[in-house]
C-alpha positions as CSV (number, residue, x, y, z in Angstrom):
1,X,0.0,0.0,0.0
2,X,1.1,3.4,-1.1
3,X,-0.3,6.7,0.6
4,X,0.1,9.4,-2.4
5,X,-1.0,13.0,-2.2
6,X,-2.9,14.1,-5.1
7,X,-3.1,17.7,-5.8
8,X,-4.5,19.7,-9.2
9,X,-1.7,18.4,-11.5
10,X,-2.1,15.0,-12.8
11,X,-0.1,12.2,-11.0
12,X,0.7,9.1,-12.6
13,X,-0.1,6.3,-9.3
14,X,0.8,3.0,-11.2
15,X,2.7,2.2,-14.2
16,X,1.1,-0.2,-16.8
17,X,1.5,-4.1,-15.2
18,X,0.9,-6.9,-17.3
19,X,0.9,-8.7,-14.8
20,X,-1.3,-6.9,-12.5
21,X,-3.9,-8.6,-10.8
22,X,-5.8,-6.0,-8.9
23,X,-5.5,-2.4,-8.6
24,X,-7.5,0.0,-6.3
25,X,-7.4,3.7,-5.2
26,X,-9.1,5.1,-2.0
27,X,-9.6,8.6,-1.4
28,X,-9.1,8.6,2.7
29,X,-12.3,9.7,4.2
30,X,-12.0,13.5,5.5
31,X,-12.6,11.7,9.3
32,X,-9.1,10.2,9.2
33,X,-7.2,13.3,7.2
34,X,-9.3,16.2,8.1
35,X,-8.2,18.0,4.9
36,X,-9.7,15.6,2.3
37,X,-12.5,17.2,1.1
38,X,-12.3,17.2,-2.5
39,X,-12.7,15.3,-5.5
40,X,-10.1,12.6,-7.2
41,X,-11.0,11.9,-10.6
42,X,-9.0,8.7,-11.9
43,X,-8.2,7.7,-15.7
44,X,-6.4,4.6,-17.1
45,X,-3.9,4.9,-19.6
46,X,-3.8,9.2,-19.7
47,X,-4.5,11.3,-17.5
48,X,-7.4,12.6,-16.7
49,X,-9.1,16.8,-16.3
50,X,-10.1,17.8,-12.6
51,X,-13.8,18.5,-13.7
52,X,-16.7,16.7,-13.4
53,X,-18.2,17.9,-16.8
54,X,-15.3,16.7,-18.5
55,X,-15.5,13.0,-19.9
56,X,-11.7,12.7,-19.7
57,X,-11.9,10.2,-16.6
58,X,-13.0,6.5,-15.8
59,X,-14.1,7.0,-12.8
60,X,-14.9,9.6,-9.5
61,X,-14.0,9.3,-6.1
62,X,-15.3,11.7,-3.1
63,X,-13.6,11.6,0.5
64,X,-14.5,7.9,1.7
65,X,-14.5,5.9,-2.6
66,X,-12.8,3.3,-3.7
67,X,-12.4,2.1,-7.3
68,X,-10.0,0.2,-9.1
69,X,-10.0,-3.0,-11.1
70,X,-10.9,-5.0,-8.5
71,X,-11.5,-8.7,-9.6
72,X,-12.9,-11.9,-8.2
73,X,-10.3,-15.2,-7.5
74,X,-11.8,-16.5,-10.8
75,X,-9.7,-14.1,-13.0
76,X,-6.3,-14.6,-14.0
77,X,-5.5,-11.0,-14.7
78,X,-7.0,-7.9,-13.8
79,X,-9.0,-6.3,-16.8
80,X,-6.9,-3.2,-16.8
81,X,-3.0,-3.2,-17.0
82,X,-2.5,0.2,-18.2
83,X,-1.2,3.1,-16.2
84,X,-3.5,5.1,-13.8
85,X,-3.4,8.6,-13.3
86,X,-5.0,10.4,-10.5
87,X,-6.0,14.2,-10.3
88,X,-8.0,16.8,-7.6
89,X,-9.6,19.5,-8.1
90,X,-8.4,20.5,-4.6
91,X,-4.7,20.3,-3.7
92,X,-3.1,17.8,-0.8
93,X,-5.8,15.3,-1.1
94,X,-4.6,12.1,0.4
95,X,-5.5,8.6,-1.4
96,X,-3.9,4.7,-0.6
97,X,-2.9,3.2,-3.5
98,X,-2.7,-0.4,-3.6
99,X,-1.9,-2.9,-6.6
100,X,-1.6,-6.5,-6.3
101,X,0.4,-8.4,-9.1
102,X,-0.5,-12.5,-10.2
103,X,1.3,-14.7,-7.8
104,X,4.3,-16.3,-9.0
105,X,3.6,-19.9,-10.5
106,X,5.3,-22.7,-9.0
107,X,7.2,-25.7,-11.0
């Protein structure tokens, strides 16, 4: 786990991982770092513009979100390898990164 600020230029929080098998960002809730009051928009792949009428991102976090590519045991692979970007529209927002790559196969 990785704690990463995220201010209001684009921060690249993961680099693309072919072997990644799950990769999630929360944006700390504002109870545990009073400052976090904000919003995190995330993008795969480029990064993404710190508005919400902008369809630059994949997904939206507010103080207290998760999202990722969270996958079940079933999957080899999570669906998205690429790089994810992270960007506020507030500066100092706090987020845990965490990324969790295919075990290693034994032979």
């Amino acid at each position: 786990m990785a704690r990463r600020t995220i201010g209001t230029v684009p921060v690249q929080v993961a680099v693309r991982n072919l072997k990644r098998l799950s990769l999630s960002a929360q944006f700390l809730p504002s109870s545990i770092i009073a400052g976090n009051t904000g919003l995190i928009f995330g993008k795969f792949g480029t990064p993404p513009v710190a508005s919400s009428e902008s369809n630059t991102w994949d997904f939206l976090l507010n103080a207290g979100a998760t999202d990722g590519t969270n996958v079940d045991e079933n999957q080899k692979r999570a669906p998205n390898t690429e790089d994810l970007w992270l960007i506020s529209d507030t500066a100092g927002q706090i987020v845990n990164v965490v990324e969790r790559d295919v075990p290693e196969e034994k032979t």
